[in-house]
TIMI-318180 format. One record per residue: residue number from 0; residue in three letters; y, z, x of N, C-alpha, C in turn. Coordinates in Angstrom, 2 decimals, padded with zeros to 5 digits, always signed. Layout:
<rs>
+-----+---------+---------+---------+---------+---------+---------+---------+---------+---------+---------+
: num : residuo :      ny :      nz :      nx :     cay :     caz :     cax :      cy :      cz :      cx :
+-----+---------+---------+---------+---------+---------+---------+---------+---------+---------+---------+
: NUM :     ALA :       Y :       Z :       X :       Y :       Z :       X :       Y :       Z :       X :
...
+-----+---------+---------+---------+---------+---------+---------+---------+---------+---------+---------+
</rs>
This chain:
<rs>
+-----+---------+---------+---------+---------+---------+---------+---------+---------+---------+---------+
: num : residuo :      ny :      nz :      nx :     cay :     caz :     cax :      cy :      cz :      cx :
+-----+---------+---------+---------+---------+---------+---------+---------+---------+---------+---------+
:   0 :     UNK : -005.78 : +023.11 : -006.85 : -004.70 : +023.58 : -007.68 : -003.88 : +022.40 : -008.17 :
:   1 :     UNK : -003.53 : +022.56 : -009.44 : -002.64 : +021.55 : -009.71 : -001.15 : +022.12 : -009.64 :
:   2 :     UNK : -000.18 : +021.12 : -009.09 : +001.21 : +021.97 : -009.22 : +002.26 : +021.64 : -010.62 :
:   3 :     UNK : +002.18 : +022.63 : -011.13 : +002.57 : +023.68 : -012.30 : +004.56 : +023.91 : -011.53 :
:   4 :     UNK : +005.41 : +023.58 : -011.76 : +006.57 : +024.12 : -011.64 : +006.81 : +025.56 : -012.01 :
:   5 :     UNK : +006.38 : +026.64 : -011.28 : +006.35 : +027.51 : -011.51 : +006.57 : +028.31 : -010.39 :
:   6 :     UNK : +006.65 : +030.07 : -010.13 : +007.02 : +030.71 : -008.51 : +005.50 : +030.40 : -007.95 :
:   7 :     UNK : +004.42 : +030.50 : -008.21 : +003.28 : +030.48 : -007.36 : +003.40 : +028.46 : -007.06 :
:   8 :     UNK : +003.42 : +027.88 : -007.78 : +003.33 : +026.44 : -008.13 : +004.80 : +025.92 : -006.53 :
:   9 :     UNK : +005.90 : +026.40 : -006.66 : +006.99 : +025.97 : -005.93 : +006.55 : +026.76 : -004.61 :
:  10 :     UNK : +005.91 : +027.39 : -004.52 : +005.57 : +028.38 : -002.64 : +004.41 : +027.45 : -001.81 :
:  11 :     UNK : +003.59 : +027.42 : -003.07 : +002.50 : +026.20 : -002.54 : +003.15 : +024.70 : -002.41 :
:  12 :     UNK : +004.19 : +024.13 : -002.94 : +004.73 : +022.98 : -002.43 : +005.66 : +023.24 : -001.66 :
:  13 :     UNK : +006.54 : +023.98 : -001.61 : +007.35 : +024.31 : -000.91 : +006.82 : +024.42 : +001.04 :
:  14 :     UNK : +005.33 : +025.53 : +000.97 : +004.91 : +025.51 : +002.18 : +004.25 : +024.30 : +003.21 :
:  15 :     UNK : +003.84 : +023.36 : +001.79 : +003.06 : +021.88 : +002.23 : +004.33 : +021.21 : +002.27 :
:  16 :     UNK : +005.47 : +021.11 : +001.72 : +006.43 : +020.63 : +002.29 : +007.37 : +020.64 : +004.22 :
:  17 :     UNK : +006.92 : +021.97 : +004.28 : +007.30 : +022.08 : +005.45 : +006.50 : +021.95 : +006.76 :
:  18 :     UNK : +004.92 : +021.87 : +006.37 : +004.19 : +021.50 : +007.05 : +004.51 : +019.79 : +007.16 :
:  19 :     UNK : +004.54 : +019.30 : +006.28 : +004.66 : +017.72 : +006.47 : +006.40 : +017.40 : +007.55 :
:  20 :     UNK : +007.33 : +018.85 : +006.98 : +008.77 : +018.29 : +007.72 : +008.17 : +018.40 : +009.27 :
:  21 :     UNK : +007.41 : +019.19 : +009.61 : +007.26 : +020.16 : +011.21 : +006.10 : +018.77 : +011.52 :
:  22 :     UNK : +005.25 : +018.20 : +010.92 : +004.70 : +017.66 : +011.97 : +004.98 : +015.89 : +011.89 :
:  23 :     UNK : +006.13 : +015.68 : +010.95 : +007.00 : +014.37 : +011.13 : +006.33 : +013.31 : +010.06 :
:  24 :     UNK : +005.50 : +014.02 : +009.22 : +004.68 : +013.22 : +008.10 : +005.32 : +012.99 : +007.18 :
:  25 :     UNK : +006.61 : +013.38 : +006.47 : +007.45 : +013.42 : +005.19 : +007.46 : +012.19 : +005.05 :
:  26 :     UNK : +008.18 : +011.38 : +006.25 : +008.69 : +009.89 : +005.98 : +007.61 : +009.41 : +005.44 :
:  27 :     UNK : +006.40 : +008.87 : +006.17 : +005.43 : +008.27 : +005.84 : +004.92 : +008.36 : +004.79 :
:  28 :     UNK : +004.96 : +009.36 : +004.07 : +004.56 : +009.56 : +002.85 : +005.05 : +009.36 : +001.68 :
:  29 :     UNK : +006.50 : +010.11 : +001.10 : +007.53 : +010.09 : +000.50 : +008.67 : +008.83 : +000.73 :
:  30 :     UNK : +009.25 : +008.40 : -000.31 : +010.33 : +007.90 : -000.22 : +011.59 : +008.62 : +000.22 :
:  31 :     UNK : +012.40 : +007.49 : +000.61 : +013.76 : +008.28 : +001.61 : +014.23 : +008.84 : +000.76 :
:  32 :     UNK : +014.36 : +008.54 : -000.86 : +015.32 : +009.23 : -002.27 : +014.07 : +010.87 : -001.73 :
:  33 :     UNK : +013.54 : +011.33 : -001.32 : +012.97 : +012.36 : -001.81 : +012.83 : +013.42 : -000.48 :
:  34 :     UNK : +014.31 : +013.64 : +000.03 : +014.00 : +014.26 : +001.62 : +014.20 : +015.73 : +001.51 :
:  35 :     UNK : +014.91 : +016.26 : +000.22 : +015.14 : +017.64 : +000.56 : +013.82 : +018.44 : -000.24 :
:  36 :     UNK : +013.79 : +019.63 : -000.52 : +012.38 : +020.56 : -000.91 : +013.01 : +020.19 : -002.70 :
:  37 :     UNK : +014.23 : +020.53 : -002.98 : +014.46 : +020.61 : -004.14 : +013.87 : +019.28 : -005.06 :
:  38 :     UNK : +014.31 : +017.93 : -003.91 : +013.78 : +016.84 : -004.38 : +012.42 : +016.95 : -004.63 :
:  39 :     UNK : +011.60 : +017.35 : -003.73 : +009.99 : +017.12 : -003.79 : +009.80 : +017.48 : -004.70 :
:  40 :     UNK : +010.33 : +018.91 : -005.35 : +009.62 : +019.65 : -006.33 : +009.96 : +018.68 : -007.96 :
:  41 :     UNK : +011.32 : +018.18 : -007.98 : +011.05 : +017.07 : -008.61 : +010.43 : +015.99 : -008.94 :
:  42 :     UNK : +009.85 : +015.63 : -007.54 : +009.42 : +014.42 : -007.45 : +007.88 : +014.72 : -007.97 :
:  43 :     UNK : +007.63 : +016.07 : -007.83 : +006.07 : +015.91 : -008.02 : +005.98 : +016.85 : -009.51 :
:  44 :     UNK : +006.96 : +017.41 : -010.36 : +006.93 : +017.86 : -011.43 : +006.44 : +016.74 : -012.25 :
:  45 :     UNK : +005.79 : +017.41 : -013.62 : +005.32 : +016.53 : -014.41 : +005.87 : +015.28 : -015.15 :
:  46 :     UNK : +006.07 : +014.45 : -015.40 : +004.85 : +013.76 : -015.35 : +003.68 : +013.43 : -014.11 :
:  47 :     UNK : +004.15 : +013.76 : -012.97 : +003.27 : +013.38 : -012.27 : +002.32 : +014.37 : -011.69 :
:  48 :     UNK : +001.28 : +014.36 : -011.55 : +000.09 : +015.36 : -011.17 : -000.26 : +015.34 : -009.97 :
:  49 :     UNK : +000.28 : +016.23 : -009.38 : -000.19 : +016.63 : -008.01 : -001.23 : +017.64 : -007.65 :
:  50 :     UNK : -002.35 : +017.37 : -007.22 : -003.45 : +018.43 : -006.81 : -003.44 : +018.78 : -005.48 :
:  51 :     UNK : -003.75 : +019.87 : -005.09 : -004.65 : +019.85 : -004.04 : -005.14 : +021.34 : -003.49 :
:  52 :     UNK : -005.67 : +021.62 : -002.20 : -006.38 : +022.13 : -001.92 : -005.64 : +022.84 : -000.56 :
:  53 :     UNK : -006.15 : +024.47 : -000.64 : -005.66 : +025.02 : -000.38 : -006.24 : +026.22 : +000.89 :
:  54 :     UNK : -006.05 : +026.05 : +001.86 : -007.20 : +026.86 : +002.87 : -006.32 : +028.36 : +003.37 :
:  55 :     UNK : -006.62 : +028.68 : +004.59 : -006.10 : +029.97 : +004.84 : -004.75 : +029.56 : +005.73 :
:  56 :     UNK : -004.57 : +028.02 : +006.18 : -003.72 : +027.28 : +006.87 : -002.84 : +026.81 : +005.85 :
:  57 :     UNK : -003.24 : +026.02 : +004.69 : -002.28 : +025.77 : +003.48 : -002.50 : +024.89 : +002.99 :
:  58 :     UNK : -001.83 : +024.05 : +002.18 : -002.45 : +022.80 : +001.51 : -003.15 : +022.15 : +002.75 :
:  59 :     UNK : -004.70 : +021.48 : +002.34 : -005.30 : +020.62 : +003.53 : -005.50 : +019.37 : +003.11 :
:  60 :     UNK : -004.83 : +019.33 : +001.52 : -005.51 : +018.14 : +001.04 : -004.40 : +017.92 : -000.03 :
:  61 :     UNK : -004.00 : +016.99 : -000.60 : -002.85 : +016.87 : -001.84 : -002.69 : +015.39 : -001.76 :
:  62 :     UNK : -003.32 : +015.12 : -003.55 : -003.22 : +013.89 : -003.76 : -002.68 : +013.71 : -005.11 :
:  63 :     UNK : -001.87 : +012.74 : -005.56 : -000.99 : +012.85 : -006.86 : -001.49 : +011.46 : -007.44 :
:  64 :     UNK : -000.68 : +010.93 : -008.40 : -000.80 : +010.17 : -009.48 : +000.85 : +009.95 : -010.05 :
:  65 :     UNK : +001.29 : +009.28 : -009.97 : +002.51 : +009.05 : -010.96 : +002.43 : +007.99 : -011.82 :
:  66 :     UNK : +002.63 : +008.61 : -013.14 : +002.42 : +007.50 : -014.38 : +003.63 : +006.08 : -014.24 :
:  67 :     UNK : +003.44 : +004.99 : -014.30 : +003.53 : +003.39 : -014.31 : +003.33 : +002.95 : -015.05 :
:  68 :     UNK : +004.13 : +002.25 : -016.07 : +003.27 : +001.34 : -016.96 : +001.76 : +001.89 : -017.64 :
:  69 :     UNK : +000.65 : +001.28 : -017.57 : -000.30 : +001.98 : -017.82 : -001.77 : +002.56 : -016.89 :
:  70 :     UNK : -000.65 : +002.14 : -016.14 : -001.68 : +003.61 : -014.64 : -000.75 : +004.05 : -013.81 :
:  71 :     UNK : -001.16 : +004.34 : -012.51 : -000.26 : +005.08 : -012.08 : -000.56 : +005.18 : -010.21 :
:  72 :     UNK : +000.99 : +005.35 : -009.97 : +001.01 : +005.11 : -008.31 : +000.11 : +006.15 : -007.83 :
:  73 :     UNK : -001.14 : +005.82 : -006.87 : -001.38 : +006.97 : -006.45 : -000.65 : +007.31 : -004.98 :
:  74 :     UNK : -000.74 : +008.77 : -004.39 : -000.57 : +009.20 : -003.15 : -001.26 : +009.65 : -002.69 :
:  75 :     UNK : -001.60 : +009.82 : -001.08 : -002.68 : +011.00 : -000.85 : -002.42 : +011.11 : +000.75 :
:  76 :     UNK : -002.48 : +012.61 : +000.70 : -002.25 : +013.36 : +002.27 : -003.52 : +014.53 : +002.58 :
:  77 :     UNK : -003.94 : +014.37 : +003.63 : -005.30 : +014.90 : +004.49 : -004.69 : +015.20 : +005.65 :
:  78 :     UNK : -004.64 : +016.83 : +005.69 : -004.42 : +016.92 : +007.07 : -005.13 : +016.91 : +008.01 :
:  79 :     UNK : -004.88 : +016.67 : +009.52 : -005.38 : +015.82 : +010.18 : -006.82 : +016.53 : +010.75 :
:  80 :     UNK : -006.99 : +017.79 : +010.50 : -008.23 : +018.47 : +010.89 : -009.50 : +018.69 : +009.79 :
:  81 :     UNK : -008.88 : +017.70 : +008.85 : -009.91 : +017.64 : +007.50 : -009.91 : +016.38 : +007.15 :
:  82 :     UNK : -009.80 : +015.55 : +007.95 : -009.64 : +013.64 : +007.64 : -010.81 : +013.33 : +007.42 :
:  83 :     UNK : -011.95 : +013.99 : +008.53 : -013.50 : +013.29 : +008.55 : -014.18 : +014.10 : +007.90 :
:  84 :     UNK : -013.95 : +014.99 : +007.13 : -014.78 : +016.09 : +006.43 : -015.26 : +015.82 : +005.72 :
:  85 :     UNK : -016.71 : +016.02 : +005.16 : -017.37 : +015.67 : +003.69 : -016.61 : +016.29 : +002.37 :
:  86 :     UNK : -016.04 : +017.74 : +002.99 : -015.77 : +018.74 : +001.56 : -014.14 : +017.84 : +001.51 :
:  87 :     UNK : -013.38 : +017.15 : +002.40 : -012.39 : +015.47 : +001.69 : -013.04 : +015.06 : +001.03 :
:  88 :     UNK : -013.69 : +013.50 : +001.68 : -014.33 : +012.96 : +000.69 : -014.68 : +013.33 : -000.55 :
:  89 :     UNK : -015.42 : +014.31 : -000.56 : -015.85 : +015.43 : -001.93 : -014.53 : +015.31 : -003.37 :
:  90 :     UNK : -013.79 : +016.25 : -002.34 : -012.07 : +016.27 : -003.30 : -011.65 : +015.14 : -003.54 :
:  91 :     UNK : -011.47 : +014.54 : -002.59 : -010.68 : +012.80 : -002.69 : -011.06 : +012.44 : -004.30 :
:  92 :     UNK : -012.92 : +011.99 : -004.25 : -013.64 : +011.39 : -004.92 : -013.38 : +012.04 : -006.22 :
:  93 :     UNK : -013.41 : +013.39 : -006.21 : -013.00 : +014.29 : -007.45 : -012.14 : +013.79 : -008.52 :
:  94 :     UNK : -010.55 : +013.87 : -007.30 : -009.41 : +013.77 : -008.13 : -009.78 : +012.19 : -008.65 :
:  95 :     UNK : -009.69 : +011.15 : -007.83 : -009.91 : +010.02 : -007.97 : -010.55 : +009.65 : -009.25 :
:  96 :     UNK : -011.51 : +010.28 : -010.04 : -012.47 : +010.32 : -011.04 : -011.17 : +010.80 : -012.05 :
:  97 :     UNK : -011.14 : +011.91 : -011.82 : -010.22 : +012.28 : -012.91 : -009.07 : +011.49 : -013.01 :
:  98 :     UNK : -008.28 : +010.94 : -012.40 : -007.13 : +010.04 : -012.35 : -007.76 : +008.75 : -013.45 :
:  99 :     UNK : -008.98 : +008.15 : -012.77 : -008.80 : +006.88 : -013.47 : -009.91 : +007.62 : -014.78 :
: 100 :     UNK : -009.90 : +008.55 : -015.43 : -010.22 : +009.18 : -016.74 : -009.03 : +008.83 : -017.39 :
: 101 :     UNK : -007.95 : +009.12 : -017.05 : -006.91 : +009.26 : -017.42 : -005.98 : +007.65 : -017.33 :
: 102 :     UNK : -006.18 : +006.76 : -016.25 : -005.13 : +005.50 : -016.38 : -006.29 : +004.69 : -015.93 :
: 103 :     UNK : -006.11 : +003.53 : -016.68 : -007.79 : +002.57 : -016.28 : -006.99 : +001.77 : -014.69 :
: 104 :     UNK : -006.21 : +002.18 : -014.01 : -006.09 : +001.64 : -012.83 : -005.09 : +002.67 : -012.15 :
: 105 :     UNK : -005.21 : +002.81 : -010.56 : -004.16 : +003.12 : -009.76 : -004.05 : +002.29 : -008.63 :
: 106 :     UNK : -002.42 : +002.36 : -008.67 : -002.06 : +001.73 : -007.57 : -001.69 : +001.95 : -006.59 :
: 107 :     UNK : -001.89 : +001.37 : -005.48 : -002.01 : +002.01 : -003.86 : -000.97 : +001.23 : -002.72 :
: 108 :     UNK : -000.41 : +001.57 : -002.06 : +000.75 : +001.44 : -001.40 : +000.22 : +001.98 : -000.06 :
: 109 :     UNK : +000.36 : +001.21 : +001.23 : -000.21 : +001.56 : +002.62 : +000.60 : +000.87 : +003.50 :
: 110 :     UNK : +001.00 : +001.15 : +004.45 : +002.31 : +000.43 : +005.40 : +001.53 : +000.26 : +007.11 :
: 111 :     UNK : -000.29 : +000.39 : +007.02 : -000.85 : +000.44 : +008.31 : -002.01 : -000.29 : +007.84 :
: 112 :     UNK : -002.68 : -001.40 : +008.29 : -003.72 : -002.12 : +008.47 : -004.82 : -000.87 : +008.47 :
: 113 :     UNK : -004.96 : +000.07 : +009.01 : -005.88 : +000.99 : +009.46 : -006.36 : +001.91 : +008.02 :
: 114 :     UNK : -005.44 : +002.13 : +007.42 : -005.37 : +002.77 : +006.07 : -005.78 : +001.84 : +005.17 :
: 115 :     UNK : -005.60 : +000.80 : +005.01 : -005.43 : -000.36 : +004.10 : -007.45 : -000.28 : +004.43 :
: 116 :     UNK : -007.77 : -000.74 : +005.45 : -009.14 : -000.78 : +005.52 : -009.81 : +000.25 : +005.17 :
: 117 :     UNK : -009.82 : +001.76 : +005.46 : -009.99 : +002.84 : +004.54 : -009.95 : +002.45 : +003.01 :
: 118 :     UNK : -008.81 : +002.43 : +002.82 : -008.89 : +002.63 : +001.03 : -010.08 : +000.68 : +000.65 :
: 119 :     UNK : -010.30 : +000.26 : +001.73 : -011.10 : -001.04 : +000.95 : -012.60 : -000.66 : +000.91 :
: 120 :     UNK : -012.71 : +000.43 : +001.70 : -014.57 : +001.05 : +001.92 : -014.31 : +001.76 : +000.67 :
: 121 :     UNK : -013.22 : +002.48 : -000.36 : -013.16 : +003.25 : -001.59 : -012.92 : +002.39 : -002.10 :
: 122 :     UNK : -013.12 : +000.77 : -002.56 : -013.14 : +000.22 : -003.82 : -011.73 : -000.83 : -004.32 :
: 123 :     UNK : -010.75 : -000.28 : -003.20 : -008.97 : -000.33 : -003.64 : -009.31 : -002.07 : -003.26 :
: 124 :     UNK : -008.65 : -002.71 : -004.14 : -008.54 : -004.44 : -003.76 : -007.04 : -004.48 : -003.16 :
: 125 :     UNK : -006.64 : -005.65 : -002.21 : -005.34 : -005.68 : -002.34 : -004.98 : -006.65 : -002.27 :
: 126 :     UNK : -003.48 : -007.06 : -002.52 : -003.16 : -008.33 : -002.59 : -003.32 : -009.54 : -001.17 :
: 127 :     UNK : -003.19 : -010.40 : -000.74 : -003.32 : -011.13 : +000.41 : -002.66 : -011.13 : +001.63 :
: 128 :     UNK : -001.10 : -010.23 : +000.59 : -000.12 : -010.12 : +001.93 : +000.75 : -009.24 : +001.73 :
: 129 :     UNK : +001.04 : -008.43 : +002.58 : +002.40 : -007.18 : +002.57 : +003.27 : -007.56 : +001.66 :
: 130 :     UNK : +004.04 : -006.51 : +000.91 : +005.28 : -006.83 : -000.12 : +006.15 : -006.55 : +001.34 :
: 131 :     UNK : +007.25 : -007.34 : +001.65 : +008.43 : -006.49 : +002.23 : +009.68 : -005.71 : +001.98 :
: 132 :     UNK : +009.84 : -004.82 : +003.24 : +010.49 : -003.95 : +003.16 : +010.33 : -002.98 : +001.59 :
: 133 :     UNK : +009.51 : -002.73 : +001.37 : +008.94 : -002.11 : -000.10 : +009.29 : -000.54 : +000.33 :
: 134 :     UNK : +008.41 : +000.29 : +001.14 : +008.33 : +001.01 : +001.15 : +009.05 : +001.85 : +002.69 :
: 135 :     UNK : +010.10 : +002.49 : +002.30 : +011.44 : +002.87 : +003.45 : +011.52 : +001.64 : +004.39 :
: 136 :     UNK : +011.90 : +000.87 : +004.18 : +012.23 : -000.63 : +004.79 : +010.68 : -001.11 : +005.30 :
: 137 :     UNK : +009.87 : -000.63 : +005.68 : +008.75 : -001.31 : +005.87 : +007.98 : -002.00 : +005.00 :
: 138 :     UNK : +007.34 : -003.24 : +005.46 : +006.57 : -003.89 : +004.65 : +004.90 : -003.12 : +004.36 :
: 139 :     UNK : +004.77 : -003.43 : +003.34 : +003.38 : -002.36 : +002.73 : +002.34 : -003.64 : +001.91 :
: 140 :     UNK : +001.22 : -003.05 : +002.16 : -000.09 : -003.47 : +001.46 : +000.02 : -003.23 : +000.21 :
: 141 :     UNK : +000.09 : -003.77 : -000.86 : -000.39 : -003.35 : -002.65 : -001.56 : -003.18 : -002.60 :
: 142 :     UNK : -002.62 : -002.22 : -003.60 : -003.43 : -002.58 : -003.90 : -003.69 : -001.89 : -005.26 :
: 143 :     UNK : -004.73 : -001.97 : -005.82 : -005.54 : -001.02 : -007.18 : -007.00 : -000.89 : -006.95 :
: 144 :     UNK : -007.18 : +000.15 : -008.07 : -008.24 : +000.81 : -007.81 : -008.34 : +001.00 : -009.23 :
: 145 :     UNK : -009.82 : +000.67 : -009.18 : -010.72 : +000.70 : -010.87 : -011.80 : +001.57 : -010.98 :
: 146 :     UNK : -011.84 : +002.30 : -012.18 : -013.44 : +002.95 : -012.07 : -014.05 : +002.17 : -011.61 :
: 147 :     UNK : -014.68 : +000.43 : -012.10 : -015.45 : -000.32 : -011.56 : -015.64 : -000.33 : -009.90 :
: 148 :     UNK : -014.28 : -000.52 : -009.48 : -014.24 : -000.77 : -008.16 : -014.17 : +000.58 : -007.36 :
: 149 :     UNK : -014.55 : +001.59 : -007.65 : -014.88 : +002.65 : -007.18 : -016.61 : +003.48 : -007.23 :
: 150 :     UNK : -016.83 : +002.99 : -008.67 : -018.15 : +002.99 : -008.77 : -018.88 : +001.65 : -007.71 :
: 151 :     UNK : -018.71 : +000.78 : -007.38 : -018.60 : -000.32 : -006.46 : -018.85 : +000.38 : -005.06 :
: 152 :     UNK : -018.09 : +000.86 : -004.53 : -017.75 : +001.31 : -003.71 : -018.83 : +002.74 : -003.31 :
: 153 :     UNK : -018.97 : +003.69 : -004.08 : -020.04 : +004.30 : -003.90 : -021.15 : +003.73 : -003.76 :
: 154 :     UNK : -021.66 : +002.69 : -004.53 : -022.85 : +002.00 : -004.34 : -023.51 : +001.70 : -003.07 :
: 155 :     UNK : -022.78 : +001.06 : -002.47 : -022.59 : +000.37 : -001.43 : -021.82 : +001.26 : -000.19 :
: 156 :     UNK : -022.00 : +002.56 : -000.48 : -021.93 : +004.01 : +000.66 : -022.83 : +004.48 : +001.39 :
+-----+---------+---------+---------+---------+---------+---------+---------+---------+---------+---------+
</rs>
C-alpha cells in the first residue's frame, strides 16, 4: 500500500505508528522533530512515498523515499519476525526498483555497523567515516544507492 493521506491511509499509519511507539523503535527510526502521530502523518505525506505491507498483525514492512535535491533519503522498517524472509527481500527489492525509477540515487543513513553491512550486500556505498551527531545526536554512516550498484549487488547474490 502506498500511504495516501486519507481515513483508510491515516489507520494504517496511525496503527504502524503505535506498533513502533510499544516496541521502542520510533527513535531509531524517525527524527526527534517527528514524535507525535500527527507529526508522522506529516512527515510521511506527499512528497514523500511511503509503502508498505500489510499482514493480519499490521504493517510488516514500510519503506519510504523522501525527495532531496535530486534523489531522495531513503527509510526502511522490517518487523522483527519478517527480517529473514524471502517475501522482505522480495518487497525491499521491489520498492527499491521503483524508487531509483524515479531518483537516479538514494540516500542511506544507519547509526549501527551491523546495518551499515546489510545495506553493503544491497549495493549502498558509504562514505569512510560516520557524520556526527547527524542523526538524534548519534553519529551515522552516509551512504547511496544506484540502479548500478544494486544491479551489482544482485549479481553477486
Amino acid at each position: 500500500m502506498r500511504y495516501i493521506p486519507s481515513p483508510d491511509g491515516d489507520l494504517a499509519l496511525g496503527a504502524w505508528y503505535g506498533t513502533l511507539q510499544a516496541s521502542g523503535a520510533l527513535d531509531a527510526i524517525l527524527p526527534r522533530r517527528v514524535p507525535r502521530l500527527g507529526a508522522v502523518m506529516a512527515f510521511f505525506a506527499p512528497p514523500t512515498v511511503w509503502l508498505g505491507e500489510v499482514d493480519a498483525r499490521g504493517v510488516w514492512v514500510a519503506i519510504w523515499a523522501i525527495p532531496w535535491c535530486d534523489g531522495a533519503t531513503l527509510g526502511l522498517w522490517v518487523r522483527p519476525d519478517k527480517r529473514t524472509s524471502r517475501q522482505a527481500l522480495r518487497t525491499i527489492l521491489m520498492a527499491l526498483e521503483a524508487f531509483l525509477a524515479t531518483w537516479p540515487v538514494l540516500l542511506v543513513w544507519t547509526h549501527t555497523t551491523r546495518r551499515r553491512d546489510l545495506y553493503e550486500k544491497g549495493g549502498v556505498v558509504f562514505a569512510p567515516e560516520p557524520v556526527p551527531a547527524v542523526l538524534n545526536g548519534k553519529a551515522a554512516w552516509f551512504g547511496w544507492l544506484t540502479a548500478e550498484g544494486l544491479a551489482l549487488a544482485r549479481e553477486e547474490a
